[in-house]
GUVEXVEX-90625 format. One record per residue (C-alpha): residue number from 1; residue in three letters; x, y, z. Coordinates in nm, 3 decimals, always signed. Example, Ala and Ser with C-alpha at 12.3 -4.5 7.8 and 13.67 -1.06 7.14 Angstrom:
# residues 2
(1, 'Ala', (+1.230, -0.450, +0.780))
(2, 'Ser', (+1.367, -0.106, +0.714))
This chain:
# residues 322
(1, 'Unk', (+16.499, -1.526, -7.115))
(2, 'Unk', (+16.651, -1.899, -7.132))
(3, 'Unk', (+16.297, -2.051, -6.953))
(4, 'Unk', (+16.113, -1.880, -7.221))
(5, 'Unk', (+16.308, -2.004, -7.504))
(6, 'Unk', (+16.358, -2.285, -7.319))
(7, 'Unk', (+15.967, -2.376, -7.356))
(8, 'Unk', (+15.905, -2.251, -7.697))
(9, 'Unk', (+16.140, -2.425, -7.839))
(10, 'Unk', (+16.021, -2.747, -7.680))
(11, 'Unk', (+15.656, -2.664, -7.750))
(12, 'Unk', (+15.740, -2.559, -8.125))
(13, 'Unk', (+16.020, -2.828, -8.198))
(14, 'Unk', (+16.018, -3.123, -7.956))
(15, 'Unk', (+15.704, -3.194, -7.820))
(16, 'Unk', (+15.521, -3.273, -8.163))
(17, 'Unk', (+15.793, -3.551, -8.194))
(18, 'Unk', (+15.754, -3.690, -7.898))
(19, 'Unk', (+15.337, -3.692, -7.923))
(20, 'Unk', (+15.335, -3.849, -8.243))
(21, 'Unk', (+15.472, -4.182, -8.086))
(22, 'Unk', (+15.291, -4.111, -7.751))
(23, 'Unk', (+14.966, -3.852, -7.879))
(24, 'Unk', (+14.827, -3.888, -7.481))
(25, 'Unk', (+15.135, -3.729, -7.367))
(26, 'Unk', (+15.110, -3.428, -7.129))
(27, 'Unk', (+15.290, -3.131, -7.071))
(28, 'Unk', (+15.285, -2.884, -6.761))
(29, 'Unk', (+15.408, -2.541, -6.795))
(30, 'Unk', (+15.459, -2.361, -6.454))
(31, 'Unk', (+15.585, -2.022, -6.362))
(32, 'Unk', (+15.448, -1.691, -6.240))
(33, 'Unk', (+15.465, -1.380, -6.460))
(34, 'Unk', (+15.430, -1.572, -6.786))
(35, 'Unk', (+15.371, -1.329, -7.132))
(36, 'Unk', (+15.164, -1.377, -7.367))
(37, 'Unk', (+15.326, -1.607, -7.611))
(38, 'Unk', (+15.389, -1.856, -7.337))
(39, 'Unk', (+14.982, -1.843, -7.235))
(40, 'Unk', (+14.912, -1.905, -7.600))
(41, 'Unk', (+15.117, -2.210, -7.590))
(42, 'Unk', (+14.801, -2.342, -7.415))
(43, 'Unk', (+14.641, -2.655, -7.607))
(44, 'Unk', (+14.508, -3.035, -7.555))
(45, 'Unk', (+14.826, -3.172, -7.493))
(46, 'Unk', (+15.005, -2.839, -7.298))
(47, 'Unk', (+14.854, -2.713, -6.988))
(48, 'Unk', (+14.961, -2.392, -6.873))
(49, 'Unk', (+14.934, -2.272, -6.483))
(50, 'Unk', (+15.054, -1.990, -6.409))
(51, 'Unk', (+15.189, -1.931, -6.052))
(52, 'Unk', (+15.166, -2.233, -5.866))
(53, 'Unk', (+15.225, -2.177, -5.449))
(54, 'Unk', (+15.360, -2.516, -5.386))
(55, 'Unk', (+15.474, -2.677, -5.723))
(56, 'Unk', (+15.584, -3.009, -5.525))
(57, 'Unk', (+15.266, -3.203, -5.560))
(58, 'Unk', (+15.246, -3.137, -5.926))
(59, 'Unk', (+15.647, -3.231, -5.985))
(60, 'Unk', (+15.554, -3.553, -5.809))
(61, 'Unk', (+15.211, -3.665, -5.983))
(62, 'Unk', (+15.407, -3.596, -6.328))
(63, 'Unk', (+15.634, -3.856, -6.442))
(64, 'Unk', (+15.908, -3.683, -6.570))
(65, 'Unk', (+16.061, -3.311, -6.611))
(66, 'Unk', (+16.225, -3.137, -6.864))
(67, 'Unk', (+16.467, -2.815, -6.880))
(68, 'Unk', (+16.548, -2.797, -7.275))
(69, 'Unk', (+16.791, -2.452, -7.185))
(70, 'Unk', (+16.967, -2.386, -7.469))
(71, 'Unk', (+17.173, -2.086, -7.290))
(72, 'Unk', (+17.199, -1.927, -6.981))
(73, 'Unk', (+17.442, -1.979, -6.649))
(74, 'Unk', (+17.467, -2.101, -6.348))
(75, 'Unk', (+17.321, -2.442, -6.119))
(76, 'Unk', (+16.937, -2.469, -6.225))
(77, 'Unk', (+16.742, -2.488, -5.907))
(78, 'Unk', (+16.436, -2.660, -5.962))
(79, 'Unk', (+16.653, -2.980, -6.159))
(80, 'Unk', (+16.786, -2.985, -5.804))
(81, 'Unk', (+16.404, -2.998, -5.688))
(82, 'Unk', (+16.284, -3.230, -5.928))
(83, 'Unk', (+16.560, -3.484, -5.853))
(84, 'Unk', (+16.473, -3.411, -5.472))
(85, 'Unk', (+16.149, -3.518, -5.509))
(86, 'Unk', (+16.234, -3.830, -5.726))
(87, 'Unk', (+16.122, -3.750, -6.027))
(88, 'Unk', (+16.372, -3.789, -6.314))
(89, 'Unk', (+16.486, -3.498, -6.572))
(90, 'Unk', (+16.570, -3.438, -6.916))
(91, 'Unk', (+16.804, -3.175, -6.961))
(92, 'Unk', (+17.074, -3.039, -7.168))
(93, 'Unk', (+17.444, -2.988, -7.148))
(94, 'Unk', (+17.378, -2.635, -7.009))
(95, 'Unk', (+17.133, -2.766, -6.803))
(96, 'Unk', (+17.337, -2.998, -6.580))
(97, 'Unk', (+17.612, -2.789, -6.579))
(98, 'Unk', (+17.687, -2.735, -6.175))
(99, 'Unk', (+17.514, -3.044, -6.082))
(100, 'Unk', (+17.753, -3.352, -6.062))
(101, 'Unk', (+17.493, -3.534, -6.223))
(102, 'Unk', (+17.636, -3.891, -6.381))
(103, 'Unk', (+17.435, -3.893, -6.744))
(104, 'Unk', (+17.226, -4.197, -6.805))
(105, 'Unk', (+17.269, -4.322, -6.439))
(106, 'Unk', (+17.109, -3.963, -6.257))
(107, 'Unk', (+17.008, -3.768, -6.511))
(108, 'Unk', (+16.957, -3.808, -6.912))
(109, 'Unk', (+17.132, -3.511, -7.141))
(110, 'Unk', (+17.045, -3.437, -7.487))
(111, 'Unk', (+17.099, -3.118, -7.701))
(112, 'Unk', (+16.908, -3.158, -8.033))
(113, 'Unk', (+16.526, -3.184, -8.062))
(114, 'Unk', (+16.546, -3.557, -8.185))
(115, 'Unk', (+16.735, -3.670, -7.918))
(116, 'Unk', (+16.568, -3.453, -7.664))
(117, 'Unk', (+16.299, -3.589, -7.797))
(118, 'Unk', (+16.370, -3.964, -7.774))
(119, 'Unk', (+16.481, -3.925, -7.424))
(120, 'Unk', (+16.178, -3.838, -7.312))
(121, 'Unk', (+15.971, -4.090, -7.510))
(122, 'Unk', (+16.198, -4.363, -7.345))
(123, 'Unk', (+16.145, -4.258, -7.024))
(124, 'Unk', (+15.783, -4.214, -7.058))
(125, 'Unk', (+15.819, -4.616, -7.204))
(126, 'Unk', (+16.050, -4.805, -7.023))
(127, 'Unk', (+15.935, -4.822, -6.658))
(128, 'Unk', (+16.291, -4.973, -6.512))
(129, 'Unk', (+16.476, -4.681, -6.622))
(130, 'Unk', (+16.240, -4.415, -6.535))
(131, 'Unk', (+16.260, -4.616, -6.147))
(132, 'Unk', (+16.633, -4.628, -6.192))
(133, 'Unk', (+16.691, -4.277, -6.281))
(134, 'Unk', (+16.462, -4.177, -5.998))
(135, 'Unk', (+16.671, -4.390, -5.732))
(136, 'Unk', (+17.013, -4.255, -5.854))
(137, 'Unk', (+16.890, -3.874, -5.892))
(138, 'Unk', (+16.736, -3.830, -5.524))
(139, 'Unk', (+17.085, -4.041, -5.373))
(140, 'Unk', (+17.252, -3.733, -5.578))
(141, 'Unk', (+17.056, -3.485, -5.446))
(142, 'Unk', (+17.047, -3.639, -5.103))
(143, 'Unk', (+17.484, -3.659, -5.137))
(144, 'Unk', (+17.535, -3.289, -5.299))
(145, 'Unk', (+17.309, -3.058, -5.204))
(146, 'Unk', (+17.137, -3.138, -4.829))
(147, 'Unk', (+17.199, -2.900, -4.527))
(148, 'Unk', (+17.437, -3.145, -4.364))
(149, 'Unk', (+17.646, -3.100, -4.717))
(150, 'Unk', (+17.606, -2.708, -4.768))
(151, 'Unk', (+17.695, -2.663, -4.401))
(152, 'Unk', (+17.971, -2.933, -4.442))
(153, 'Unk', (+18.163, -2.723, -4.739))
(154, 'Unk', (+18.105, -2.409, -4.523))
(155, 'Unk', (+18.270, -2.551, -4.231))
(156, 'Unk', (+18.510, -2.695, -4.456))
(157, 'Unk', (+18.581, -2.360, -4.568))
(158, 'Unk', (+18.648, -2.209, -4.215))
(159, 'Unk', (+18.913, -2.477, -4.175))
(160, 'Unk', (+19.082, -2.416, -4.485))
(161, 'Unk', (+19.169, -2.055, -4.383))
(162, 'Unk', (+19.404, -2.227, -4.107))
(163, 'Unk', (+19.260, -1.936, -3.880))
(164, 'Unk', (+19.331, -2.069, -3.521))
(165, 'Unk', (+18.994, -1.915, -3.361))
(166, 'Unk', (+18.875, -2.154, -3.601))
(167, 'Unk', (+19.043, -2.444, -3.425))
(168, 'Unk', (+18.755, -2.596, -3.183))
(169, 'Unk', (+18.805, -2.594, -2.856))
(170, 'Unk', (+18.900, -3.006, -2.776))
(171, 'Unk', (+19.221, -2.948, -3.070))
(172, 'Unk', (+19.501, -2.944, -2.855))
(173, 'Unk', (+19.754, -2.874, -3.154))
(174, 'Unk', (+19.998, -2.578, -3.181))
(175, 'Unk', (+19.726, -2.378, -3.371))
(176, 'Unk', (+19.509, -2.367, -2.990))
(177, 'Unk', (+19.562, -1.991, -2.851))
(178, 'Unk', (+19.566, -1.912, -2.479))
(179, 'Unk', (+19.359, -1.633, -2.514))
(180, 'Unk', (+19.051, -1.655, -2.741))
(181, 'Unk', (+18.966, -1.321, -2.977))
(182, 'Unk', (+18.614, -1.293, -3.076))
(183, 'Unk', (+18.422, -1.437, -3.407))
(184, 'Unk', (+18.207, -1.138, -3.546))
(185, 'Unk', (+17.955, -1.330, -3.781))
(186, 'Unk', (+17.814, -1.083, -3.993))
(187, 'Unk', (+17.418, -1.175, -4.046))
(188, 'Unk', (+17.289, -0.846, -4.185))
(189, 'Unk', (+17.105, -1.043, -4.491))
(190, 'Unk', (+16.915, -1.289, -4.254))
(191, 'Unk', (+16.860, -0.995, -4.038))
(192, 'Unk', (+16.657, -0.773, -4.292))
(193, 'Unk', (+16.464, -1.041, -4.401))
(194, 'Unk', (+16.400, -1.262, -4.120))
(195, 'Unk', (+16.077, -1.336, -4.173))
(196, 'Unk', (+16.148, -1.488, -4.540))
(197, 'Unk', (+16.235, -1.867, -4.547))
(198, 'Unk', (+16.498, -1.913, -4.852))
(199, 'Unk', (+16.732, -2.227, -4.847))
(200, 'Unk', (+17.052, -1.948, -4.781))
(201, 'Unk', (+16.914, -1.790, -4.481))
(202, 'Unk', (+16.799, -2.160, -4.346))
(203, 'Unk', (+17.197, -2.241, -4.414))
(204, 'Unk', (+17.344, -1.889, -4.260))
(205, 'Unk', (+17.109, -1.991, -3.913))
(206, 'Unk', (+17.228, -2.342, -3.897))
(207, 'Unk', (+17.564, -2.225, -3.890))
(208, 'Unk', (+17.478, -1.969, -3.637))
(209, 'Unk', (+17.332, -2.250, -3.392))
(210, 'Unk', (+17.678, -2.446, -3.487))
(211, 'Unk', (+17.876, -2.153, -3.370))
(212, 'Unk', (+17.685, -2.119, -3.065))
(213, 'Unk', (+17.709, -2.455, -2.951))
(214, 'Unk', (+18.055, -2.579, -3.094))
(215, 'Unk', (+18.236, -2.208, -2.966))
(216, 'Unk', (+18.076, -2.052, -2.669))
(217, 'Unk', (+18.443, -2.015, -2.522))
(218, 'Unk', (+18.549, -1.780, -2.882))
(219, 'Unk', (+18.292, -1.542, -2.761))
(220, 'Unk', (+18.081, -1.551, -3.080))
(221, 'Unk', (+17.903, -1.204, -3.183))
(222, 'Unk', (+17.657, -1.160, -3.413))
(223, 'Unk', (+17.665, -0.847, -3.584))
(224, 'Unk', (+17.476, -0.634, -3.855))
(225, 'Unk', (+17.575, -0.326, -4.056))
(226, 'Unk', (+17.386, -0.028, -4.080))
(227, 'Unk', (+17.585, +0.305, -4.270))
(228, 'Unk', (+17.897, +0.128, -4.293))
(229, 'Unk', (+17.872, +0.066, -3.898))
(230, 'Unk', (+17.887, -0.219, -3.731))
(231, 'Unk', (+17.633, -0.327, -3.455))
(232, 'Unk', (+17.554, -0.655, -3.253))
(233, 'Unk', (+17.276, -0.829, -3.238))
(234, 'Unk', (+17.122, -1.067, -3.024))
(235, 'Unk', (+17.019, -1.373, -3.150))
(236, 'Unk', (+16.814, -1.628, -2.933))
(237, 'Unk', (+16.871, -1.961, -3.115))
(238, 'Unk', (+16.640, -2.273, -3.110))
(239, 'Unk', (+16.639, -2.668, -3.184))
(240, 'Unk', (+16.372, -2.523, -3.521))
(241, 'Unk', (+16.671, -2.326, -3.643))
(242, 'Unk', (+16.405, -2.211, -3.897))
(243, 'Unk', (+16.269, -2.013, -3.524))
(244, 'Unk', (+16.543, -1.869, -3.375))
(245, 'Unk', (+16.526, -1.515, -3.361))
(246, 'Unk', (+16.664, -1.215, -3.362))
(247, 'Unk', (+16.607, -0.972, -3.036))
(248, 'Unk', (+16.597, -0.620, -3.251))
(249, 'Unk', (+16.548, -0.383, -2.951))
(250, 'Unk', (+16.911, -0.516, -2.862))
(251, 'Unk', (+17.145, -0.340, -3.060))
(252, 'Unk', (+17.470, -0.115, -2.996))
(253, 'Unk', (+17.777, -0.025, -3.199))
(254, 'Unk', (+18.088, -0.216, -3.169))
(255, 'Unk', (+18.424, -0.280, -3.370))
(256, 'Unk', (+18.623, -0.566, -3.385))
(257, 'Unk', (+18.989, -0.478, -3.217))
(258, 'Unk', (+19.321, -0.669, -3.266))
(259, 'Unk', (+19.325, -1.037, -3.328))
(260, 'Unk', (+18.891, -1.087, -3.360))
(261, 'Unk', (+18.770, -1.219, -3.714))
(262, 'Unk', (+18.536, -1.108, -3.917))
(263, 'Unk', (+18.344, -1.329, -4.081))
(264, 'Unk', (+18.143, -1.226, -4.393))
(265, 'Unk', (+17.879, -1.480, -4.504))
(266, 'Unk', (+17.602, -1.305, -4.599))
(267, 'Unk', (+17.574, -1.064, -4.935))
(268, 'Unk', (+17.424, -0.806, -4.776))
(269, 'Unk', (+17.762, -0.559, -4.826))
(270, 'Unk', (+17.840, -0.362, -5.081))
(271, 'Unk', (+18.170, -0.163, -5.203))
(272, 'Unk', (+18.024, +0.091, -4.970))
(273, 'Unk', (+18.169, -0.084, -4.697))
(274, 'Unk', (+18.501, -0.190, -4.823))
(275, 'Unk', (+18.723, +0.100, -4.691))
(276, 'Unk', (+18.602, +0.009, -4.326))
(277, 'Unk', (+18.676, -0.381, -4.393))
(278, 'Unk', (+19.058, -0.205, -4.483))
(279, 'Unk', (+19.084, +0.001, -4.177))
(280, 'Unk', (+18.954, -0.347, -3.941))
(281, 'Unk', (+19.263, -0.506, -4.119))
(282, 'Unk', (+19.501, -0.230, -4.068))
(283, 'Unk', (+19.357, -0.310, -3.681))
(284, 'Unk', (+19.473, -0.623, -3.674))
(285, 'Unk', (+19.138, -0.768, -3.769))
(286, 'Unk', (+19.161, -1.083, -3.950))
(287, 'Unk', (+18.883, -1.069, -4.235))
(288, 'Unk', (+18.672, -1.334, -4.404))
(289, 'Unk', (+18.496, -1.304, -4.692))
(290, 'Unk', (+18.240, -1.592, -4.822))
(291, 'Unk', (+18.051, -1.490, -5.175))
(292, 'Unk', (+17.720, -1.624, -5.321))
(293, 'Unk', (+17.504, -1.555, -5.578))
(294, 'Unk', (+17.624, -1.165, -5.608))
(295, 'Unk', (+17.434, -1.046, -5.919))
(296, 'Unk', (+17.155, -1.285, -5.868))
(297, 'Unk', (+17.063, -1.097, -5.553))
(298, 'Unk', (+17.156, -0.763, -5.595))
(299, 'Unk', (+17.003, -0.749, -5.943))
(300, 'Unk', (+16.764, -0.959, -5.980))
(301, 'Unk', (+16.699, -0.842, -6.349))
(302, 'Unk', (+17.022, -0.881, -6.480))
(303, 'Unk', (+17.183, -0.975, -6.790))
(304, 'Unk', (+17.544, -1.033, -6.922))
(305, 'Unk', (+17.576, -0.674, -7.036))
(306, 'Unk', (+17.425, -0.560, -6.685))
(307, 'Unk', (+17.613, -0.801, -6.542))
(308, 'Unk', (+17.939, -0.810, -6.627))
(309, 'Unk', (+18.027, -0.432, -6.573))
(310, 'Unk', (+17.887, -0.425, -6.200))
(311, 'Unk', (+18.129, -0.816, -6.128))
(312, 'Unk', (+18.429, -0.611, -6.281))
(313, 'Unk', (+18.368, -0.282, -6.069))
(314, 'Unk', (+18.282, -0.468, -5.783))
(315, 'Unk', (+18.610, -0.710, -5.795))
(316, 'Unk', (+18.797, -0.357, -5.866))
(317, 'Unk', (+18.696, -0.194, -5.575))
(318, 'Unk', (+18.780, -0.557, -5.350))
(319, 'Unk', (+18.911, -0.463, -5.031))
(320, 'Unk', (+19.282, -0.562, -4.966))
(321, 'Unk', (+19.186, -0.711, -4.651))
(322, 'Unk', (+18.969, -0.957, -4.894))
């Protein structure tokens, strides 16, 4: 996997470099599941843990991190953390890729073992830029990726679609309707796993306290699907949007009718449920569809050859309505 090669190569090829100018150096390997020939990395100078339950404390006593990825796709999560928690990263061009990261001002880049190398040892050296690079990566982090941001873009989104139930209820432009149809918000994901606390389902139950409080009058209805049906849900929201909850003994069957939307946020659909999405249409159903992460989650094992089969047959098999 790229973390595994990502680590062997720096134990094998970098790190000796960069302990020959600094031999008291230190480096942390973290992760649950490791094999063997990461454990056996274990030595004087590389300390290997294992699962750790809250990794924050030990990002923040170290003084740097480092993601040598040499392949791979996709925004690396815990550069995202590290950079939260001010503590600056060495990474590669792979590695920053999705994270507008400004190189040598957030975040330092380097590709071969020399220079990886030599970024680290003048981090580990020179205090003011190691203060510097801390500074500018948390502003980043604080700018790209907060809740206020990620529910920003998603409201952005809404807006975008120049859907007038969209419209709140002050805009008194030509896009206002007389009557208001209904918002279906489709939670199923959040629903089935309610009880877990992942950064998505913390975004999906902001923006259901949003709708709740910004469009009361479009008649908002939370809804679930269960064998390709439809039913709603309620949902009891709270100031700790982290506690708002669903009521699960409250549930009946219901369809969106002629001009409601549809609003898919959550993954938790599959091309099982496309030829109903086609018949809401062909109702007069207006249909939103918001996609995130869609191999990570339904595969969580999966590869490019894995992979790229299950994107093309799932883009195949895209409802019209979509």
């Amino acid at each position: 996997s790229p973390n595994i090669d990502a680590v062997i190569w720096f134990c094998d090829e970098i790190f000796p470099l960069i302990t020959k100018t600094i031999p008291s150096a230190r480096f942390h390997i973290v992760g649950s599941n490791m094999p063997q020939k990461i454990k056996d990395l274990a030595s004087s100078n590389v300390i290997v843990h294992g699962y750790v339950a809250d990794p924050d404390k030990l990002i923040q006593d170290s003084r740097i991190t480092v993601a040598p990825l040499r392949f791979g796709a996709g925004q690396k999560g815990k550069i995202v953390q590290s950079l939260a928690l001010g503590v600056p990263c060495v990474t590669t061009s792979l590695g920053v890729e999705g994270i507008p990261a400004v190189e040598n001002e957030s975040i330092l880049v380097a590709d071969t073992r020399e220079e990886f190398a030599q970024a680290v040892i003048t981090l580990l050296e020179n205090n003011t830029l190691c203060d510097s690079l801390s500074k500018k990566g948390y502003e980043l982090v604080k700018e790209q990726f907060s809740m206020t941001k990620a529910e920003q873009c998603l409201t952005e989104l809404f807006y975008s679609l120049d859907n007038p139930i969209l419209v709140p209820s002050d805009d008194q432009s030509s896009h206002a309707l007389e009557k208001i149809p209904r918002i279906f918000f489709d939670c199923t994901f959040v629903y089935n796993y309610q009880n877990y606390n992942t950064g998505i389902q913390r975004v999906v139950k902001n923006i259901i306290k949003n709708i709740f409080n910004n469009y009361k009058e479009h008649n908002p209805v939370i809804v679930v699907w269960e064998n390709n049906m439809i039913y709603r849900v309620e949902y009891q929201p709270s100031p700790d949007i982290l506690s708002g909850s669903f009521l699960m003994e409250k549930k009946e069957s219901i369809e969106p009718n002629q001009g409601d939307t549809l609003i898919l946020l959550d993954l938790h659909w599959n091309i099982e449920i496309f030829p109903k999405i086609n018949e809401f249409k062909e109702k007069g159903v207006s249909v939103v569809g918001v996609i995130y992460d869609l191999i990570p989650i339904m595969y969580p094992q999966y590869n490019d050859e894995h992979a790229i089969p299950i994107f093309k047959q799932w883009i195949a098999n895209m409802p019209e309505a979509l």
